[in-house]
C-alpha positions as CSV (number, residue, x, y, z in Angstrom):
1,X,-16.5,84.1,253.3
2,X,-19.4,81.9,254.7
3,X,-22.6,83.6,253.4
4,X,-25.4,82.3,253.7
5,X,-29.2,83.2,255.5
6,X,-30.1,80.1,257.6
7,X,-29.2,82.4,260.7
8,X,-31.1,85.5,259.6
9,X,-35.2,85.9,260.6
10,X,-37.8,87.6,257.7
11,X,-38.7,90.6,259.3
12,X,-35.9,91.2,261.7
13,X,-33.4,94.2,261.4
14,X,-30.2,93.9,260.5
15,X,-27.5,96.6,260.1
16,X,-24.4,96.1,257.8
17,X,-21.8,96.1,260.6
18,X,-23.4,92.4,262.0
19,X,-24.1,91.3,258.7
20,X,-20.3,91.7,257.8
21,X,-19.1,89.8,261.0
22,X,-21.6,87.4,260.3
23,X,-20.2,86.5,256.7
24,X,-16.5,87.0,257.6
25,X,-16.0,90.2,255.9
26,X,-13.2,92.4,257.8
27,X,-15.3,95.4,257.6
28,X,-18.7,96.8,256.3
29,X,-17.2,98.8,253.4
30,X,-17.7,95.5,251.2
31,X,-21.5,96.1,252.4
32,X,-21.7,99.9,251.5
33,X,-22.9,99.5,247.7
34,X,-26.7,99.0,247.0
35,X,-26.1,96.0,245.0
36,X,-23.8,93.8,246.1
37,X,-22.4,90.1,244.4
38,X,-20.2,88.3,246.7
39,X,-17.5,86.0,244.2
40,X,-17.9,82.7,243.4
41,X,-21.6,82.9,245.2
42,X,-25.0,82.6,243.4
43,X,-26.1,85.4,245.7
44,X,-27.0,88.8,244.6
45,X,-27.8,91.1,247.7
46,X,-30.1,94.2,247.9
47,X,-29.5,96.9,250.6
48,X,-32.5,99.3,249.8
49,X,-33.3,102.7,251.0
50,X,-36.2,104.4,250.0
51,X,-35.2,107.9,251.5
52,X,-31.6,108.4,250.8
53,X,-29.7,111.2,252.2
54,X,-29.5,114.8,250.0
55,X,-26.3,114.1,249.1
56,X,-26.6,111.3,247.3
57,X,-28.4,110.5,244.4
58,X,-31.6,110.0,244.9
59,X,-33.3,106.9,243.3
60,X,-36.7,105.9,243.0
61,X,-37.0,102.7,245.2
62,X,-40.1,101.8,247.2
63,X,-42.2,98.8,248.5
64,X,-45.8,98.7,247.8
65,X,-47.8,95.9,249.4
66,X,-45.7,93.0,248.5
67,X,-43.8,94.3,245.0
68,X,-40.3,96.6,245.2
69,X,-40.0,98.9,242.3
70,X,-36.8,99.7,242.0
71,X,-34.3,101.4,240.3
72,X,-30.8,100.1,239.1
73,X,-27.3,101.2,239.5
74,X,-26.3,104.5,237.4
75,X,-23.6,102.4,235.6
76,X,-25.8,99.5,235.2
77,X,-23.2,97.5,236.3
78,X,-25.1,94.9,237.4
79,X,-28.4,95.2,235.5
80,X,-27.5,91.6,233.4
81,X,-27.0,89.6,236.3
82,X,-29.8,90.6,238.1
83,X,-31.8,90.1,234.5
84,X,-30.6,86.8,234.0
85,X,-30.9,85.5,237.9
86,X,-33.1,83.0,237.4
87,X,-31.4,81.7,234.1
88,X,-28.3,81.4,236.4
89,X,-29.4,79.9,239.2
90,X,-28.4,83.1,241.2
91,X,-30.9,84.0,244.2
92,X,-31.6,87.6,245.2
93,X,-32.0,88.4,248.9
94,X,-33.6,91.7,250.3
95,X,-32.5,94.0,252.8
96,X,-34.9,97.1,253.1
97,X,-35.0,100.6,255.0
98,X,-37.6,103.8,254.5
99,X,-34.7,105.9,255.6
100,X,-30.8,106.0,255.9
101,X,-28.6,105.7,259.0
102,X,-31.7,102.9,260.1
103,X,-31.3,99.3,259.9
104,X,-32.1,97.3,257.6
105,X,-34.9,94.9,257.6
106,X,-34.4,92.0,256.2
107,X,-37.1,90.5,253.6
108,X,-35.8,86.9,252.3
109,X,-35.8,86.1,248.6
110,X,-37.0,88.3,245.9
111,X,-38.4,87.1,242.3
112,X,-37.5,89.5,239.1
113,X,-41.0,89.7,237.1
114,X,-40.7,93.1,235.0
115,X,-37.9,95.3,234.2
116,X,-37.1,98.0,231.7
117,X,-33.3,98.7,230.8
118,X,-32.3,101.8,230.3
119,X,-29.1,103.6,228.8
120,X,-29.0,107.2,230.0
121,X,-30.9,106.6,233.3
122,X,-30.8,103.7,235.7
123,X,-33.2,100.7,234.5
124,X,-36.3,100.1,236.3
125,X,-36.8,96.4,238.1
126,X,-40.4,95.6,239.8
127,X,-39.7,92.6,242.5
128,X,-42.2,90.3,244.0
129,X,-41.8,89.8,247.5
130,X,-43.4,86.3,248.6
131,X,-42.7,86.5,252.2
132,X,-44.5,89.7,253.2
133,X,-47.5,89.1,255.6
134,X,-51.4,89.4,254.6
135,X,-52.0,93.1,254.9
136,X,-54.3,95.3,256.9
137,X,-56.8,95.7,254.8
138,X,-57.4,91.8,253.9
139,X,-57.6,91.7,257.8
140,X,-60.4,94.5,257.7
141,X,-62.3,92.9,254.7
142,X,-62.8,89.7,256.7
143,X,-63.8,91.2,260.4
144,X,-66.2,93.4,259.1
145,X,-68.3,90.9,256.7
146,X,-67.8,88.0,259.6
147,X,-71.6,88.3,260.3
148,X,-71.7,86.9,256.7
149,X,-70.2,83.6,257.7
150,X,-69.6,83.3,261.1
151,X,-72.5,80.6,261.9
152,X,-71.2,78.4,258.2
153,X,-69.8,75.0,259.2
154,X,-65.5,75.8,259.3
155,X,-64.6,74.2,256.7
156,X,-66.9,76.7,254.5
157,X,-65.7,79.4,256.9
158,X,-62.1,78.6,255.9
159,X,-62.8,78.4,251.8
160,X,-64.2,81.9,252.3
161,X,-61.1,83.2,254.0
162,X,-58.7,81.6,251.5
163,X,-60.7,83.2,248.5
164,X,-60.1,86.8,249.9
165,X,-56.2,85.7,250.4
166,X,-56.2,84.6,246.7
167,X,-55.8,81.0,247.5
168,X,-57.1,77.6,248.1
169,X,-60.5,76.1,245.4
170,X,-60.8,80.1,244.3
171,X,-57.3,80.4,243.0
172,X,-57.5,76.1,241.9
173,X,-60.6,77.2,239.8
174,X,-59.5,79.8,238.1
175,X,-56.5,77.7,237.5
176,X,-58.3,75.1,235.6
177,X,-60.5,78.0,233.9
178,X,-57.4,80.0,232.7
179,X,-54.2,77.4,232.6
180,X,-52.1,80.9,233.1
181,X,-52.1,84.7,233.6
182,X,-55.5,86.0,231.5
183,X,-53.9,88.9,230.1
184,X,-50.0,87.9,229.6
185,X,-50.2,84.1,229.4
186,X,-47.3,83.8,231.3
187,X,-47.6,80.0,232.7
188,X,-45.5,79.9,235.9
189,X,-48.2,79.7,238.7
190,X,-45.7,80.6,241.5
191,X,-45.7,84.2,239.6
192,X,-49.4,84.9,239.4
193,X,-52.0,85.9,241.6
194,X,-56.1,85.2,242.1
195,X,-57.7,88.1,241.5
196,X,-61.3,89.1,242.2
197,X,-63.0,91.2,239.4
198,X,-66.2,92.7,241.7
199,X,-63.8,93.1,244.5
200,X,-64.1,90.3,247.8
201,X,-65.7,92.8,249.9
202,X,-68.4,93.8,247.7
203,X,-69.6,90.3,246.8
204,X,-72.0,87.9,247.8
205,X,-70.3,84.8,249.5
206,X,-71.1,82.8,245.9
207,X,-69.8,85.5,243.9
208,X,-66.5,85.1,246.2
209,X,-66.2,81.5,244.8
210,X,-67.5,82.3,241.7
211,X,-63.9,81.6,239.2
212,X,-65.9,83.8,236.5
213,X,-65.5,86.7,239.1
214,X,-62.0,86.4,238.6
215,X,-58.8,86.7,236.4
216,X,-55.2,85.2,236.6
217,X,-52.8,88.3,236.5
218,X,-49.2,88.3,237.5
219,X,-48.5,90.7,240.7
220,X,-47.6,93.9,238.6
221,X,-51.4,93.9,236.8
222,X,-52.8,92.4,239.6
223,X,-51.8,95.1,241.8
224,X,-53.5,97.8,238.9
225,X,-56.5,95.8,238.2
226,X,-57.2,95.7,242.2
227,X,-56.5,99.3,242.8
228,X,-59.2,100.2,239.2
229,X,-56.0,102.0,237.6
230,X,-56.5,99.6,235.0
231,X,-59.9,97.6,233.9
232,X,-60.7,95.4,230.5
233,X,-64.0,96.1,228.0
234,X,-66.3,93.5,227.5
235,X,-64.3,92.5,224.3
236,X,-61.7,91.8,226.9
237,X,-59.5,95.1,225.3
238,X,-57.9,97.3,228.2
239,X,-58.7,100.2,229.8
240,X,-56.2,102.7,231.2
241,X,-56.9,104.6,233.7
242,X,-56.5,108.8,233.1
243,X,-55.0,108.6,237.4
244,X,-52.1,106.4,235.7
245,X,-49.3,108.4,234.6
246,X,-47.4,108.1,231.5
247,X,-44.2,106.8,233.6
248,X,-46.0,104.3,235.3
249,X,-47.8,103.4,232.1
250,X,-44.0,102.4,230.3
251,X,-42.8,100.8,234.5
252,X,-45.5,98.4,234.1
253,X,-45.1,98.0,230.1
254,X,-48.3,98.2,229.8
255,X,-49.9,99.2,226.3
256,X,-53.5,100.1,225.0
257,X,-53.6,97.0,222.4
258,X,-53.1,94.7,225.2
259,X,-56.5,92.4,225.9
260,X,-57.8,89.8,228.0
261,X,-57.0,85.9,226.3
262,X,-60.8,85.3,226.4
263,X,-63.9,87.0,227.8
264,X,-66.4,84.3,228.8
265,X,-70.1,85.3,228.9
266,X,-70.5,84.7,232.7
267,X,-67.2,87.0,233.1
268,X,-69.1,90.0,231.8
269,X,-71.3,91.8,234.5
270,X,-68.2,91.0,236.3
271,X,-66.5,93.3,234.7
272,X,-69.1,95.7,234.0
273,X,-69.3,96.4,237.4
274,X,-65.0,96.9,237.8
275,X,-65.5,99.1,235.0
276,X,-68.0,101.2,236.6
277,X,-67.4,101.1,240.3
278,X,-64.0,100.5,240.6
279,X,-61.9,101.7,237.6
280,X,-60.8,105.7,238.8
281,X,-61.4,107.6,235.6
């Protein structure tokens, strides 16, 4: 078996059938599971659907903005591999579909950053997804403020853009500010994400430069913290929202003693203003 990726496009669709020719399988069956490990390879393959058919069993799998939550294999036959992928050297490559008897589309590599095992019920992975595209709604943030800074020189036009996208002197700043994620202190900067506290569209063009109106989180908190189901107290203690259920609460492992590494004085009315205006309660 040749198997490799080189030929395959991020964003293209693929169905099992090609994908089997392509690799030198003699039919698709080897293709059929969910999970799938070719020997002697350091791949581990994903076929994902997020609406299965009735008479299956139905599993909880589903891509929001760029992280997959998904859910293991009832056997958890290949929960240690997928665990230890990184340890191993192994890479993971997704193939995603909303419903079954569709192709798939194919979404390039896939980074492990939080799991729970489980023994009576399939464990719970959460996925980061590097090669999705900037979403809508980073495209609707910058059109409708571009009055703001449409007659800035470029280069200041560009710095803007990259601090709504989480990158560029933004995301360096906060780098040098926090040396890793505020709330976990996990260090590995290819994991984490720049996130505003008063959210990009409600700031002034400093405040969106401003590396005291934001925090370090990796994807999974970042994702929370965005979307105000969680927030942090002035101490820097945090705040779960009441809209979060108590499933989602032990997905994301996330636990009332946790609390921001430091709270620096300029970071305050910062966060004053996520816990009033954007924290659901």
């Amino acid at each position: 078996m040749n198997i490799n990726f080189d030929t395959l496009r991020i964003g293209k669709e693929y169905d099992r059938p090609f994908l089997a020719s392509l690799w030198g399988y003699k039919s698709f069956h080897p293709l059929s599971r969910g999970v799938v490990t070719p020997s002697n390879k350091k791949f581990i393959i994903l076929f994902v659907t997020k609406e299965k058919q009735e008479a299956l069993q139905q599993y909880y799998d589903y891509i929001d903005e760029n992280l997959l939550f998904w859910e293991g294999e009832n056997k958890h036959g290949s929960d240690n591999r997928i665990i230890k992928s990184e340890d191993h050297g192994d890479e993971i490559h997704l193939f995603y579909r909303d419903t079954h008897h569709k192709s798939f589309i194919y979404y390039g590599k896939i980074s492990l950053i939080e799991y729970q095992e489980n023994i009576n019920k399939p464990s719970e992975f959460i996925f980061l997804i590097e090669t999705l595209p900037i979403t809508q709604t980073i495209f609707d943030d910058l059109n409708s403020h571009f009055d703001e800074y449409r007659y800035l020189p470029e280069t200041e036009q560009q710095t803007l853009v990259n601090s709504r996208i989480g990158q560029g002197k933004f995301r360096e700043n906060l780098i040098k500010l926090w040396g890793s994620c505020s709330l976990t202190g996990i260090s590995n900067l290819s994991l984490i994400k720049a996130s505003h506290i008063k959210p990009w569209r409600n700031s002034t063009n400093s405040e969106r430069l401003n590396p005291y109106n934001g925090l370090l989180l990796t994807p999974n908190y970042d994702l929370l913290f965005d979307r105000g189901f969680i927030s942090f107290r002035e101490n820097g203690s945090i705040i779960i929202s009441t809209e979060l259920s108590n499933r989602d609460v032990e997905i994301f492992h996330i636990a009332d003693y946790q609390k921001l590494r430091m709270v620096f004085p300029e970071n305050k009315l910062f966060l004053e203003y996520h816990r009033e205006k954007i924290l659901k309660n």
